[in-house]
KOLLUM-769894 format. One record per atom (N, C-alpha, C): residue number from 1; residue in one letter; atom name; x, y, z. Coordinates in nm, 2 decimals, padded with zeros to 4 digits. Layout:
BEGIN
+-------+------+-------+--------+--------+--------+
! sekol ! balo ! pator !      X !      Y !      Z !
+-------+------+-------+--------+--------+--------+
!   NUM !    A !    CA !      X !      Y !      Z !
...
+-------+------+-------+--------+--------+--------+
***
This chain:
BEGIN
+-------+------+-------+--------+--------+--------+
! sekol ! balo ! pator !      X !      Y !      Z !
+-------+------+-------+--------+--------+--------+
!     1 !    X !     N !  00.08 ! -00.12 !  00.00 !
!     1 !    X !    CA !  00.00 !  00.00 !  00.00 !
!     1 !    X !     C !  00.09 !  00.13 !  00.00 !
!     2 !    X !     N !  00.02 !  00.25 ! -00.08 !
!     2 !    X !    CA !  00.12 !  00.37 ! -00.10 !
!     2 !    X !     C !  00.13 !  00.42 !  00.04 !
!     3 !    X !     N !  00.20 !  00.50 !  00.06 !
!     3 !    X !    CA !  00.17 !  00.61 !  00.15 !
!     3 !    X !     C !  00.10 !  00.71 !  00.19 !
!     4 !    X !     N !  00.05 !  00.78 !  00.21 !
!     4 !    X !    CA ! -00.06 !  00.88 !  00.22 !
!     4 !    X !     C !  00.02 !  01.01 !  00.21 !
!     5 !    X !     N ! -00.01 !  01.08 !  00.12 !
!     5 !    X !    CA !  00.03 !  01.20 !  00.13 !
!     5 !    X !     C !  00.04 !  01.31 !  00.22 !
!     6 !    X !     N ! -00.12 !  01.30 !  00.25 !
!     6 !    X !    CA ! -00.17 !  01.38 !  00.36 !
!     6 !    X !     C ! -00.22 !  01.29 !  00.45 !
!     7 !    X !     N ! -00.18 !  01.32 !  00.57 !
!     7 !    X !    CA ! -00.27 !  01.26 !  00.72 !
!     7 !    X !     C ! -00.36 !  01.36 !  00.77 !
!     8 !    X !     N ! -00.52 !  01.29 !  00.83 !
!     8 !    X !    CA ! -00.60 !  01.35 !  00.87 !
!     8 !    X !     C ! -00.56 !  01.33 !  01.06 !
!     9 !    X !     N ! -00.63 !  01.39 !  01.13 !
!     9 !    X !    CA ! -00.61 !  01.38 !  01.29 !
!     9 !    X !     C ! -00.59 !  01.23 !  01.34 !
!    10 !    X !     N ! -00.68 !  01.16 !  01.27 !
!    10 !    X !    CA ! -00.71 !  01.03 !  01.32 !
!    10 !    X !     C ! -00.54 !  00.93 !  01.25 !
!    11 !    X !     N ! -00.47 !  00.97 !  01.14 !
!    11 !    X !    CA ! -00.37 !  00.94 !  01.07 !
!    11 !    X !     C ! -00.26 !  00.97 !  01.18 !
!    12 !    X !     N ! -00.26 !  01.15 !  01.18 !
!    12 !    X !    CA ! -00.13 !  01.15 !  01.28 !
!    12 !    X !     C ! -00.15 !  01.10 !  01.45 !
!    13 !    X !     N ! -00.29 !  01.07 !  01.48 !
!    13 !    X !    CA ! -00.26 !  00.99 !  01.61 !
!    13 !    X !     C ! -00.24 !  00.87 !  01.62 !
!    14 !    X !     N ! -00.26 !  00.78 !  01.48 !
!    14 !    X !    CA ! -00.17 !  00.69 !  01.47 !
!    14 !    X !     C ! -00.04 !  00.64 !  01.43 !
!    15 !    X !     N !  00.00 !  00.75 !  01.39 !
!    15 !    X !    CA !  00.17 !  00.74 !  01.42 !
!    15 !    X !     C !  00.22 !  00.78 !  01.50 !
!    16 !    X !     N !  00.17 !  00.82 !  01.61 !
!    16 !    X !    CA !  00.22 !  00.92 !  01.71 !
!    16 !    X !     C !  00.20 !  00.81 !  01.78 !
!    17 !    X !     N !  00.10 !  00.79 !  01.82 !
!    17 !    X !    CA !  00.03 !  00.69 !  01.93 !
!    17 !    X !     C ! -00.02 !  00.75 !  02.03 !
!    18 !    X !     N ! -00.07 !  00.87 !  02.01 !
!    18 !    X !    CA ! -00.09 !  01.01 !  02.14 !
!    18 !    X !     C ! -00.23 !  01.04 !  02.10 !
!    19 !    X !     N ! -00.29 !  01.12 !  02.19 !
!    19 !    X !    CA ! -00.44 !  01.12 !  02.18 !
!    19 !    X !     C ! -00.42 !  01.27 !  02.11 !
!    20 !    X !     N ! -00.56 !  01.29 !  02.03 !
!    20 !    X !    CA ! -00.60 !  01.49 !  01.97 !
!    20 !    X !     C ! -00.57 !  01.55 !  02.09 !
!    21 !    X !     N ! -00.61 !  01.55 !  02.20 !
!    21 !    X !    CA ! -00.62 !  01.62 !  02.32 !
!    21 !    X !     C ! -00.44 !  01.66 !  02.33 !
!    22 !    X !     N ! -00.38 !  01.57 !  02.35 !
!    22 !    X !    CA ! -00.22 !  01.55 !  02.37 !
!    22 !    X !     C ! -00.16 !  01.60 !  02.26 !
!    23 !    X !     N ! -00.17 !  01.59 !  02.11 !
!    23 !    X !    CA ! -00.11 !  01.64 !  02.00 !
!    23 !    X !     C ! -00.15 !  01.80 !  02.06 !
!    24 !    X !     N ! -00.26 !  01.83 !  02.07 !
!    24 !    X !    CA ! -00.31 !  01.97 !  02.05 !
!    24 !    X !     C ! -00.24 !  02.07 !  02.19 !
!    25 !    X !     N ! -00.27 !  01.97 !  02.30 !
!    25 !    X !    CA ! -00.18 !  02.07 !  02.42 !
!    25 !    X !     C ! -00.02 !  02.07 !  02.41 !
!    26 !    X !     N !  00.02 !  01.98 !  02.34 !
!    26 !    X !    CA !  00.17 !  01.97 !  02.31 !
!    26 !    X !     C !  00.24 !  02.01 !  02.19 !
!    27 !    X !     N !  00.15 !  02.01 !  02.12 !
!    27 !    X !    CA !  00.20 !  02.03 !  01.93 !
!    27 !    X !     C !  00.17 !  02.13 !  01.89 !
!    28 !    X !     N !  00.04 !  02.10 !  01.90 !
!    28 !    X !    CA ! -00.04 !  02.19 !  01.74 !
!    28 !    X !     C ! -00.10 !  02.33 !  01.79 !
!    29 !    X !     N ! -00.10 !  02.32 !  01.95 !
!    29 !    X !    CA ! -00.18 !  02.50 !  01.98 !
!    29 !    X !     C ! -00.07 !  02.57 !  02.09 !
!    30 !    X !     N !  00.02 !  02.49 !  02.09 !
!    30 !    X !    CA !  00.09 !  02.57 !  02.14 !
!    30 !    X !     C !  00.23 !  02.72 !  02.05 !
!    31 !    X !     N !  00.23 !  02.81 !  02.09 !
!    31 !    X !    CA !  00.21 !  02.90 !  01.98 !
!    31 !    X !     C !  00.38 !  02.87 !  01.95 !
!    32 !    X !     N !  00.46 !  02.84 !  02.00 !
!    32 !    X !    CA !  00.60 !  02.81 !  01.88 !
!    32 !    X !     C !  00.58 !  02.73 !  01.79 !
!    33 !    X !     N !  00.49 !  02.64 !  01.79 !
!    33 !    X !    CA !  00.49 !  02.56 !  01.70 !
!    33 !    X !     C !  00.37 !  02.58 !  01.60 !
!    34 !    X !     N !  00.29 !  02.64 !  01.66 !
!    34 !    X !    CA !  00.17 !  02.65 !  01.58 !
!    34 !    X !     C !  00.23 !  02.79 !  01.44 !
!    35 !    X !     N !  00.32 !  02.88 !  01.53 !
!    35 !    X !    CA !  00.36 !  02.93 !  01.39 !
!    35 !    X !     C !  00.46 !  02.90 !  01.28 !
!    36 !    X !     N !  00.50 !  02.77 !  01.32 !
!    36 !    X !    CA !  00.57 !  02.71 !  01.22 !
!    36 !    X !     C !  00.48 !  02.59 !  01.14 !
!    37 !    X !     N !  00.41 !  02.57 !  01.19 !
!    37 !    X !    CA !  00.30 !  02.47 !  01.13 !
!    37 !    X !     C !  00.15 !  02.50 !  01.05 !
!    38 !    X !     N !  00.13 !  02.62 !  01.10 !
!    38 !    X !    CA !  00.01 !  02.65 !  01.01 !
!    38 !    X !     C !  00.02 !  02.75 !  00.86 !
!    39 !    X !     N ! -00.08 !  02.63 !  00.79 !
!    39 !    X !    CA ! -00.03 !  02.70 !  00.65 !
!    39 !    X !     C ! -00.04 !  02.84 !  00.60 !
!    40 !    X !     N ! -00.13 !  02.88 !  00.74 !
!    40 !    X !    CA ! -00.16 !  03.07 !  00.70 !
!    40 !    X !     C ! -00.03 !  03.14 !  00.72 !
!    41 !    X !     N !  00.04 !  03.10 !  00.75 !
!    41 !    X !    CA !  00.17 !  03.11 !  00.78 !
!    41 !    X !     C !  00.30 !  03.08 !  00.76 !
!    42 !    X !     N !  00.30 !  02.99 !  00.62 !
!    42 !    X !    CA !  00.39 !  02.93 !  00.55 !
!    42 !    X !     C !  00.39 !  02.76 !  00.61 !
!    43 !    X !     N !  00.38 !  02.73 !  00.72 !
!    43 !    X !    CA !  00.35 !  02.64 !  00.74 !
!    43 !    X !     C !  00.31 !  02.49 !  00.68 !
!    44 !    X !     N !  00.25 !  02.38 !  00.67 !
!    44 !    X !    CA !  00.24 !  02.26 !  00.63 !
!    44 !    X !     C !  00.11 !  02.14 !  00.68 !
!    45 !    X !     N !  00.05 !  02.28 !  00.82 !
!    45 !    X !    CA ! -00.11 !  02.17 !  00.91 !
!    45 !    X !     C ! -00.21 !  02.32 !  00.81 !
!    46 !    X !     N ! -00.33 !  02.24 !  00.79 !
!    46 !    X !    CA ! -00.46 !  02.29 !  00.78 !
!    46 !    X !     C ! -00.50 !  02.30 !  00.93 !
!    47 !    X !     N ! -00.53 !  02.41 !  00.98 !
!    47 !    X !    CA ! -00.60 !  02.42 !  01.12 !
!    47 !    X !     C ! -00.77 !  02.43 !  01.07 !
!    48 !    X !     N ! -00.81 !  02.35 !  01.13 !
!    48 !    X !    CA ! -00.97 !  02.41 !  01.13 !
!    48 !    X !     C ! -01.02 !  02.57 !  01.14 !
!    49 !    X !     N ! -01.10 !  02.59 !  01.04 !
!    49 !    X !    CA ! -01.19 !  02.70 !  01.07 !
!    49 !    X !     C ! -01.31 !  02.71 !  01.12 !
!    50 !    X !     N ! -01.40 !  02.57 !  01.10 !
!    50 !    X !    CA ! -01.53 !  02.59 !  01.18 !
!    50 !    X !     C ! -01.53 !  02.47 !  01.21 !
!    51 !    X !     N ! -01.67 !  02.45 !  01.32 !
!    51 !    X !    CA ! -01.70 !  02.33 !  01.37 !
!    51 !    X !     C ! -01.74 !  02.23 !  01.21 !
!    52 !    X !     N ! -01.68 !  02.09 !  01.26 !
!    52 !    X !    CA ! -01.69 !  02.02 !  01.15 !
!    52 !    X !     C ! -01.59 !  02.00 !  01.04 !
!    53 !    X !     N ! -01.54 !  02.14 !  01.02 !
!    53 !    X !    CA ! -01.41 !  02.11 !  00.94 !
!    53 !    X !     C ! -01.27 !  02.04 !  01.00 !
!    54 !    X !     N ! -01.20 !  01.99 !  00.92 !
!    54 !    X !    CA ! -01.12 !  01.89 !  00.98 !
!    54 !    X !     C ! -00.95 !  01.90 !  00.92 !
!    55 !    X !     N ! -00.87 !  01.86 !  01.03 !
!    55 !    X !    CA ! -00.72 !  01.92 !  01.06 !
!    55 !    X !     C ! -00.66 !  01.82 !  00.95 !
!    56 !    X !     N ! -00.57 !  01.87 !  00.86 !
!    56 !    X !    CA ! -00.53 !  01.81 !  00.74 !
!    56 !    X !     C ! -00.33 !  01.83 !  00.76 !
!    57 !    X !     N ! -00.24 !  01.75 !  00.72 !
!    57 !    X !    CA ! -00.12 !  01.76 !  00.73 !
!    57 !    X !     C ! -00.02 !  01.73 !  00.63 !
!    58 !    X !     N !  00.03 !  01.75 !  00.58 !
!    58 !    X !    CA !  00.11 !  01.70 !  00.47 !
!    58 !    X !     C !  00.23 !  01.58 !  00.55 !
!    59 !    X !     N !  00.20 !  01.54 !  00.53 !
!    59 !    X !    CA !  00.23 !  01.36 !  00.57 !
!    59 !    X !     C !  00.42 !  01.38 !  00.60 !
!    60 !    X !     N !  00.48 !  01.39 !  00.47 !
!    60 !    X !    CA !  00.61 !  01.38 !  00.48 !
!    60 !    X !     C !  00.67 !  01.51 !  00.57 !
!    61 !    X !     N !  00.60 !  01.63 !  00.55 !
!    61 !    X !    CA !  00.65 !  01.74 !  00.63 !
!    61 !    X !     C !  00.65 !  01.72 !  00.81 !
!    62 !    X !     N !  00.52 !  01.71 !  00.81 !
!    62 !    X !    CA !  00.48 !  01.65 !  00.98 !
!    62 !    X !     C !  00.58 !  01.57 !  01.06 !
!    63 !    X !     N !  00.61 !  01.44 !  00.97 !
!    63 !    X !    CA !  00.72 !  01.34 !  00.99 !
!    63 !    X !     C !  00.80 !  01.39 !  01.04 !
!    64 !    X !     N !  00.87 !  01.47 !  00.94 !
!    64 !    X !    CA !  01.03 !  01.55 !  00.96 !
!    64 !    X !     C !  01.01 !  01.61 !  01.08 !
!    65 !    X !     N !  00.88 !  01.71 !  01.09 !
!    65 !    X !    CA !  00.87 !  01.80 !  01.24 !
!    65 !    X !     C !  00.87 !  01.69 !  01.35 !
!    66 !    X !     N !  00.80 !  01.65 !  01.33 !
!    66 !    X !    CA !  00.77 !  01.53 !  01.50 !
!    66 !    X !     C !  00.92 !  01.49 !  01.49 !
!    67 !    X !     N !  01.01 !  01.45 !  01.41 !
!    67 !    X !    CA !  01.13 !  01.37 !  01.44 !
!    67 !    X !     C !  01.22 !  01.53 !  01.43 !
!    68 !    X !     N !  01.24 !  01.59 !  01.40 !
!    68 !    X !    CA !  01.34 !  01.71 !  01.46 !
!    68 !    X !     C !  01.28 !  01.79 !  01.58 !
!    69 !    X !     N !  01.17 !  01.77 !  01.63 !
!    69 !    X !    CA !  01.15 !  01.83 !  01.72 !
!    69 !    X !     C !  01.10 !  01.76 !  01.86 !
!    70 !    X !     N !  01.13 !  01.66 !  01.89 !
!    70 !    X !    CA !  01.09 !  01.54 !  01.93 !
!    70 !    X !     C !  01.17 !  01.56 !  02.08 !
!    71 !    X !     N !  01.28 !  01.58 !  02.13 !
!    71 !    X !    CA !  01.35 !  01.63 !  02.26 !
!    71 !    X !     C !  01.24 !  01.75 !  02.33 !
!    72 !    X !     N !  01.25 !  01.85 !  02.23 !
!    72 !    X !    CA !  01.18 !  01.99 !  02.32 !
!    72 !    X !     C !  01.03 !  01.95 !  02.31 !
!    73 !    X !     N !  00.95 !  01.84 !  02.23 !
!    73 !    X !    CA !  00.84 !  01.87 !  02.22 !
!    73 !    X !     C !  00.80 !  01.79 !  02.39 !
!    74 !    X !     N !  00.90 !  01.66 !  02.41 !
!    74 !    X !    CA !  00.88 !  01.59 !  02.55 !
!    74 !    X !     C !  00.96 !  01.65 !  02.69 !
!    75 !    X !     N !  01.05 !  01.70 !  02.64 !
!    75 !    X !    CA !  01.12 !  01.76 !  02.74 !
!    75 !    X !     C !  01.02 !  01.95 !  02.79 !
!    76 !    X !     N !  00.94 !  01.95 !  02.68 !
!    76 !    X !    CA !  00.86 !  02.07 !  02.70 !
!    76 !    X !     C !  00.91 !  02.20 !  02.74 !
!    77 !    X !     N !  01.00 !  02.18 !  02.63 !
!    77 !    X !    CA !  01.12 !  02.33 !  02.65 !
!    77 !    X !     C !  01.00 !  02.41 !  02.50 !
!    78 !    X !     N !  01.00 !  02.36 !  02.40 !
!    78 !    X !    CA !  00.90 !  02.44 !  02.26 !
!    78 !    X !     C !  00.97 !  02.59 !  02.20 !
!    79 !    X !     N !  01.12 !  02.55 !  02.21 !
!    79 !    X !    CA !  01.15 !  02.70 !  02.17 !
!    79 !    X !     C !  01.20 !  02.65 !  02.04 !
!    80 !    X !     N !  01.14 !  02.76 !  01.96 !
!    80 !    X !    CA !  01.13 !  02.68 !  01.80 !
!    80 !    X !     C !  01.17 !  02.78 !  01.76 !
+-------+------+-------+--------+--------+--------+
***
């Protein structure tokens, strides 16, 4: 099977192995990271804009982030 280009929320919590709640308090809203990740912002995550719409990621970019940033994201240092 190919790869996926793009991962939806339910994709990257399965490669992560961490819950939305956990990606989002640790990753995705916290603001060093969030301005390196959202695409309003040169970024590579689709952030939702309304209820219903849904968090989109470009698969290979994400990767690279979670594995270069993998020390400060557990160690909870986030200086990006």
């Amino acid at each position: 099977m190919k790869e996926k280009l793009w991962w939806s929320m339910q994709d990257l919590k399965i490669q992560t192995g961490r819950s939305e709640d956990w990606l989002k308090e640790n990753i995705l809203l916290r603001p060093c990271y969030k301005n390196l990740l959202d695409i309003e912002k040169g970024g590579f995550v689709y952030y939702p804009q309304s209820r219903g719409d849904r968090w989109c990621f470009i698969a290979a970019r994400m990767n690279d982030f979670l594995n270069k940033h993998f020390a400060e994201i557990f160690m909870g240092k986030g200086s990006a």
